[in-house]
N, C-alpha and C positions, 0 to 999 in steps of 0.2 A: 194579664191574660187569664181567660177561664182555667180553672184548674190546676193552676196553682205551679206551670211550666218554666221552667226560667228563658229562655229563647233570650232572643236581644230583647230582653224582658219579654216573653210570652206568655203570652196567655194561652157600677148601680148608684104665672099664678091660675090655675084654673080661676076664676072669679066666678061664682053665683052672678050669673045674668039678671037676677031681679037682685041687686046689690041691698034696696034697700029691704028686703025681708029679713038678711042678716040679723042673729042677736044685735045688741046695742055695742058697741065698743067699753072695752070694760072698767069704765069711768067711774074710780074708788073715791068715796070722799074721804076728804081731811080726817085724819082720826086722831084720838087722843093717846101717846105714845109715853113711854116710862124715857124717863129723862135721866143721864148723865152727867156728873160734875165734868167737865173736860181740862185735862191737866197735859195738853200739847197731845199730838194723835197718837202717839204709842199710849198714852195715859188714859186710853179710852175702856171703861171695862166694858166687855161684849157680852152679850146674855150669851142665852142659850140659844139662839138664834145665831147667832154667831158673826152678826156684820153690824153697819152702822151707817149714814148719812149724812154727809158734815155739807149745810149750803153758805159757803163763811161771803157771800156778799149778801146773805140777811143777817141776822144776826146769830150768834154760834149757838148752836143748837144741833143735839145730835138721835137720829130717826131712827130707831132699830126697823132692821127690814122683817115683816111678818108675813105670814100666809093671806093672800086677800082671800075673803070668807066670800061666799056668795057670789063667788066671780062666773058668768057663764062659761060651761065646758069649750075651750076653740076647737070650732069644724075644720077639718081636713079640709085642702084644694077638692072644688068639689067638679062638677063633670063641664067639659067644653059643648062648645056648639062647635061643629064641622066643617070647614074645614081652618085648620090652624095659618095663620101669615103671619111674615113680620111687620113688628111693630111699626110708628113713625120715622122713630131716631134708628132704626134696626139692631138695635139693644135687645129688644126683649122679643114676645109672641105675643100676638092676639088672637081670638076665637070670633067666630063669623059674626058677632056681634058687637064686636071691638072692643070686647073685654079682655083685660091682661090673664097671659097664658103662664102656668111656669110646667117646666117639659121635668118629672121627678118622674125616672122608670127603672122598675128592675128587667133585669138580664134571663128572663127563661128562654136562653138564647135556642135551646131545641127542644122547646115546647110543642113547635108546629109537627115534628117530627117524629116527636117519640110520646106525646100523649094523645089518651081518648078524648072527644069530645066534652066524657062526661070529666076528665082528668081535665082537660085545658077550662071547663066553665068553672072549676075549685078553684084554680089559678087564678085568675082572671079576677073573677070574683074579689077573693080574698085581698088582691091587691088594690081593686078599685073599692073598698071598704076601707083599708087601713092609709087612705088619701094619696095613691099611686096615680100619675096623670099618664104611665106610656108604660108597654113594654116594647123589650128589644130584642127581637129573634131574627132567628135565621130560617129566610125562606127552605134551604135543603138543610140535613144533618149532614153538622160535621163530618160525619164519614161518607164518602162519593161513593159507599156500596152497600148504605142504609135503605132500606123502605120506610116508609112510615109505622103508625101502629097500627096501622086497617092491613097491610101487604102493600099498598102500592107506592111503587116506582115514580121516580118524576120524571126519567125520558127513556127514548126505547133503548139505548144504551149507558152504560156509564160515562156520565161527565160529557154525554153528545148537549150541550146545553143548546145549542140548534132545532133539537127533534122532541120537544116534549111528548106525553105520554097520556094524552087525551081519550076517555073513555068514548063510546060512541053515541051520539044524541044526548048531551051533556049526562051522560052518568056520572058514577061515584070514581074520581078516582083523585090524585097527587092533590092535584089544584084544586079540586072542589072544596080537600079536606081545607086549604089553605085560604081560602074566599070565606070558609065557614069560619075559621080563629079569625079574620081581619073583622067579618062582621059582628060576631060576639064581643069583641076591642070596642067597637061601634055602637052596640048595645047599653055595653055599661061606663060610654065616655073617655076610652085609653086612644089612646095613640097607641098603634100597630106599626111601630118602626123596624120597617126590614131589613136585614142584609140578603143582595141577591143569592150571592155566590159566597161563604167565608172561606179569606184565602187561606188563613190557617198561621201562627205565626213563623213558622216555616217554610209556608206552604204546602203542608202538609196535608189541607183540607180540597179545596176545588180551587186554588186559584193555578194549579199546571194547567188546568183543565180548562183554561181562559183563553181564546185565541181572539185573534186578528177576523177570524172567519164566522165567530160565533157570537161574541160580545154583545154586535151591537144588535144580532138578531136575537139574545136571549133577552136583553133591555127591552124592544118592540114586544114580546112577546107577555114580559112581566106586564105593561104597559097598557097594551092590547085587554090582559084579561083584567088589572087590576085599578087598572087608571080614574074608575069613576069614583073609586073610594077614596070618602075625603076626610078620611081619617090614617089613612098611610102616609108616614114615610118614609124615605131611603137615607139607606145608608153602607154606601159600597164597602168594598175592599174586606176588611175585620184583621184586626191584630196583624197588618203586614203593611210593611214599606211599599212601595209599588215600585219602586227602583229593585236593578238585581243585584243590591249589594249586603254585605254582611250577613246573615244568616237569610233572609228573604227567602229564599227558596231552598235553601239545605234540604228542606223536607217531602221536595216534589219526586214523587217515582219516576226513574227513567222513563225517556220517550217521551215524557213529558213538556209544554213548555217552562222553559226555565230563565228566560231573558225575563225582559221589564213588562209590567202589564199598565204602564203609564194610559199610552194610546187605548187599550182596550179598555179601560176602566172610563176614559169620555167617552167613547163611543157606547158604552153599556146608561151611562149618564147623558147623556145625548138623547139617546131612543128613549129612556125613560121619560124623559123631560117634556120631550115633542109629544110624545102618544099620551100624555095625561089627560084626562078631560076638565080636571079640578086642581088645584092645589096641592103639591106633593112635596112639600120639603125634604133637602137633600143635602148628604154631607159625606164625608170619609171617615170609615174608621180605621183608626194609624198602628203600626206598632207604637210601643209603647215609650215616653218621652220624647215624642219627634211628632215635628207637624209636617205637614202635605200644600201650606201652602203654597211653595213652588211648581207644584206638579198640576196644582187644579183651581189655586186664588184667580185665574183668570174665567172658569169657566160660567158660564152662564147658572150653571144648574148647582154652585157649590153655594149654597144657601146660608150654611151655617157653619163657625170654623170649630174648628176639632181640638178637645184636647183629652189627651190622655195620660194621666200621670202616673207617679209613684205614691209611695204615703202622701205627699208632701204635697197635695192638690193646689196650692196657689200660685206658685209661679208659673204652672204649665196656662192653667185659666188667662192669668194676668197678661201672659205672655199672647194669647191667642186678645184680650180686651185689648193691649195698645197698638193692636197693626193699623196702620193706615186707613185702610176700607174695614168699613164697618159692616161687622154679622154678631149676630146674637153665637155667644158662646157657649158650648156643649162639653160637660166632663163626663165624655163619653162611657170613660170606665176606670175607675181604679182599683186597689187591693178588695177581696170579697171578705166577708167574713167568713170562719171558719174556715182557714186553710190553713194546711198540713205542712208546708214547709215556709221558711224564711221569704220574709217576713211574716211573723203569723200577728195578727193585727188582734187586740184588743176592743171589747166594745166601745170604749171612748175614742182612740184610734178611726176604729169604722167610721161612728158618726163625724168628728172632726172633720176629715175629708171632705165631706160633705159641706160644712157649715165653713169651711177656708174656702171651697171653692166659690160658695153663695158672696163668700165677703170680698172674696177678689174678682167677682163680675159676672158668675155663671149666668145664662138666662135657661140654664137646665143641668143638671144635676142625677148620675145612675150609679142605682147600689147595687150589690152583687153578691150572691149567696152559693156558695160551690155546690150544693148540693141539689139546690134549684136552677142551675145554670145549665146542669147537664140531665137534669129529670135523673138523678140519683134516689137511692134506695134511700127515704127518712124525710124527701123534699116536702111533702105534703106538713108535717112536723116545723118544719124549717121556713115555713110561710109564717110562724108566731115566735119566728127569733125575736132576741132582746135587740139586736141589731133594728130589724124590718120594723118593729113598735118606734125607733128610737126616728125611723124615716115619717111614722107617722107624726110623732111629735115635729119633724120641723115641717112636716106640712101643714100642720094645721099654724104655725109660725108664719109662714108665707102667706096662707091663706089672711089672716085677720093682719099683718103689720108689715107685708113688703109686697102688697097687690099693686103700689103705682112703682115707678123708674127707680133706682138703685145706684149709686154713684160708689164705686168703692173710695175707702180710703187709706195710704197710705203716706209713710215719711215723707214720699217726694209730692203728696197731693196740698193744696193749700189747704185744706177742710185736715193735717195732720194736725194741728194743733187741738181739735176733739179729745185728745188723749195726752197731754201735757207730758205725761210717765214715758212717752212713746209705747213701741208696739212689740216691743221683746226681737227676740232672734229669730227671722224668718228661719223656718223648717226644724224649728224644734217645739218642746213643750209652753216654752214661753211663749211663743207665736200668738199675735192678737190679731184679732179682722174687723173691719168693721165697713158698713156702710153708711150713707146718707139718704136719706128721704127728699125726696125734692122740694123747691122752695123755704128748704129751713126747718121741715115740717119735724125732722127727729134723726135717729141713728139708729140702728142696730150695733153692737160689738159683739161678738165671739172671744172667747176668755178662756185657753186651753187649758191652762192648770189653775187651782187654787191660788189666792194671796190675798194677805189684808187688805188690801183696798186696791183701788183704782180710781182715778183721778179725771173727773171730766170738766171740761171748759163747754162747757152753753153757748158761750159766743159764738167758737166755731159755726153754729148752727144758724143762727140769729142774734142780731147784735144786743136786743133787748127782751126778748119773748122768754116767758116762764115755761118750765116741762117738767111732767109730771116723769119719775123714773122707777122701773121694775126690775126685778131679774124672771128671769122662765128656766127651768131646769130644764136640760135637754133633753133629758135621761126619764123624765117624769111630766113635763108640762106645766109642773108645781109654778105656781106665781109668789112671789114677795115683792110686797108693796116697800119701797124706798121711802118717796119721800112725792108731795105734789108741790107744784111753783117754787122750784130750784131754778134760778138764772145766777150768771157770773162764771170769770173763768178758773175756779178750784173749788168743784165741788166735789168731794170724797165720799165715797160709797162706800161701803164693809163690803166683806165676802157672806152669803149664807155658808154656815158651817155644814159640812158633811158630804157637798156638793165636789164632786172633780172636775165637771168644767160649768159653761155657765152663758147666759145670752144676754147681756144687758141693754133695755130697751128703752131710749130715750126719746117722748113723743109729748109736740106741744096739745 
């Protein structure tokens, strides 16, 4: 959850359409490398580089991994064409072009609410620069007795979500302000993903405020003004169960509704769905470690399944990749950086999350800055965290080496034999991830802590195709070239020294 709340835990590929203007792919040749006696793999001396390359179905020979010189800089995920759909297999996104989408957003969840125009176009901005494809806000401020930052109200009373608060002959008022942030998202390429109402993980925010009587006319209504925009989309609920169990609603002020907001949450999904004119992708956002598919896997309009985790981002993802029916999956939200109590996440931490859920199937991926979430005092600052840079490096990762399908890989996958070592102890520091490239073409692995090596089998991949193998520092972007035309299955790879964790990237 935003803010760092504990509640029942309460509360962050575009593809270039002219694909081929892209730099070249960054295709290093063979170079001449300093050579080691090999006296069995402990016996390996490591430079100062601090890894090594062993391809023992050539002949033994060992590649110190080096910086590739001259490598072109990789572009960030760069902007969509409008509107976003699922893919073929409904794995992933595509953009009106049928170019692959990947959905990376940060959380200025009350952006809409509590900045100036010229305040949300820095935001904005700054994110779609540092290769952000969405943000995720909340249509009202968390607090149901907020105005915005102009003065105005969004209905003529509080929480009458029924009665907006419409100036007269479209003047300036609530919604204009909010039409104006969707379009400026539209400008520079984001996804504007909303929540109508957040219910607060308490309830403490607008979800008492949710009736039987008003749901499906506040849906019609969002719908009515926002429907043509085909850069929005939903995403109900926000950090709450929609059952009335467990803390769920602890937080609703008397008089309020306090039962289940199951039924009003379709109907609020419903309205929206029917009054779209375009393309509006749509989902739930859960409390946290629990899915929703009970309450809305049936619905027409639940697009995309939901996950929301703890540190520990892979099995919530994984968990939402092997249901039955297939939707592209969304980690909607996990720990932010820079929070103040337990768990307080370190910057390799932060990024991990990230790169566990990409390995365990994400087809979208949201980071989260507490300071930025709440338009706190320093957020401006907080846009060139080491975290937000660390988002940029894996987009520009996505962007140039995981633009087509993504197969994870795991113990129980046949394609496990990729990593002969196996894959460490899910949900700790040992934890390894990895993906597949389709038809054989490569891998990605995720490599959370340092070790001397790591162990690949080629075959896994292809039963005879050569691949050339790199590392990419997560932390920097930094490339080291391994080794080119490695096939067989034990080929060993050193660690670059200095690194804490690591991307290793296997492509024929």
């Amino acid at each position: 959850m935003p803010g760092g709340q504990p509640a029942a835990e309460r509360v962050e590929p575009v593809i270039d359409p002219a694909r081929a203007a892209r730099p070249a792919r960054r295709g290093v040749s063979r170079r001449e490398v300093i050579r080691w006696g090999l006296i069995g793999v402990g016996g390996l001396a490591v430079g100062g580089l601090g890894g090594f390359a062993i391809g023992r179905s050539t002949a033994p020979s060992a590649d110190a991994p080096h910086p590739i010189a001259d490598a072109p800089t990789a572009a960030p995920l760069a902007a969509a064409a409008f509107p976003i759909s699922l893919s073929a297999d409904a794995r992933g996104f595509v953009d009106a072009e049928g170019s692959p989408f990947f959905y990376l957003a940060d959380t200025p969840w009350n952006a809409i609410s509590r900045m100036t125009r010229e305040s949300f176009t820095t935001l904005a901005t700054a994110r779609r620069d540092s290769g952000f494809t969405g943000l995720q806000m909340s249509v009202l401020d968390f607090d149901p007795r907020a105005e915005n930052a102009y003065g105005h109200a969004p209905f003529a009373e509080r929480g009458a979500l029924d009665d907006p608060l419409l100036a007269e002959d479209d003047g300036d008022d609530y919604w204009s302000h909010v039409a104006w942030c969707i379009d400026t998202c539209a400008e520079l390429g984001l996804v504007a993903c909303l929540v109508p109402s957040w219910y607060g993980g308490w309830g403490d925010s607008w979800r008492g405020y949710v009736t039987a009587d008003n749901a499906g006319a506040y849906g019609a209504f969002l719908a009515d003004r926002f429907g043509d925009r085909a850069n929005v989309w939903w995403l109900l609920g926000g950090d709450n169960d929609p059952s009335d169990e467990g803390d769920a609603t602890s937080g609703v002020p008397g008089g309020l509704n306090r039962g289940p907001v199951i039924e009003e949450t379709i109907a609020m999904g419903r309205a929206l769905r029917e009054g779209a004119a375009v393309t509006q992708l749509m989902s739930y956002h859960t409390a946290r470690r629990m899915t929703v598919e009970e309450y809305f896997g049936g619905e027409d309009w639940y697009d995309i399944s939901a996950a929301y985790s703890g540190e520990d981002s892979a099995p919530y993802v994984a968990a939402e990749y092997a249901r039955p029916t297939v939707r592209p999956v969304v980690l909607w939200e996990s720990y932010y950086e820079a929070r103040d109590t337990e768990p307080m996440l370190d910057r390799r931490a932060v990024r991990a999350q990230a790169y566990h859920a990409l390995m365990a199937g994400a087809a979208g991926i949201v980071y989260g800055h507490e300071l930025v979430y709440a338009v706190a005092d320093g957020w401006v600052e907080a846009l060139a965290s080491e975290s937000s840079g660390d988002m940029g490096v894996l987009s520009a990762i996505i962007a140039d080496e995981a633009s087509e399908p993504l197969v994870p890989v795991s113990d129980a996958a046949g394609t496990s034999a990729l990593l002969p070592d196996g894959y460490g102890t899910p949900g700790t520091t040992s934890s390894v991830g990895a993906v597949t490239l389709s038809d054989g073409r490569g891998a990605l692995v995720y490599v959370n802590e340092p070790r001397s090596q790591i162990t690949v089998d080629t075959t896994a991949l292809h039963p005879t195709a050569s691949f050339g193998i790199r590392w990419i520092n997560p932390a920097t972007g930094e490339e080291f070239f391994v080794a080119d035309d490695r096939t067989g299955d034990d080929v060993s790879v050193g660690w670059p020294s200095t690194w804490s964790d690591a991307v290793l990237v296997i492509r024929r």
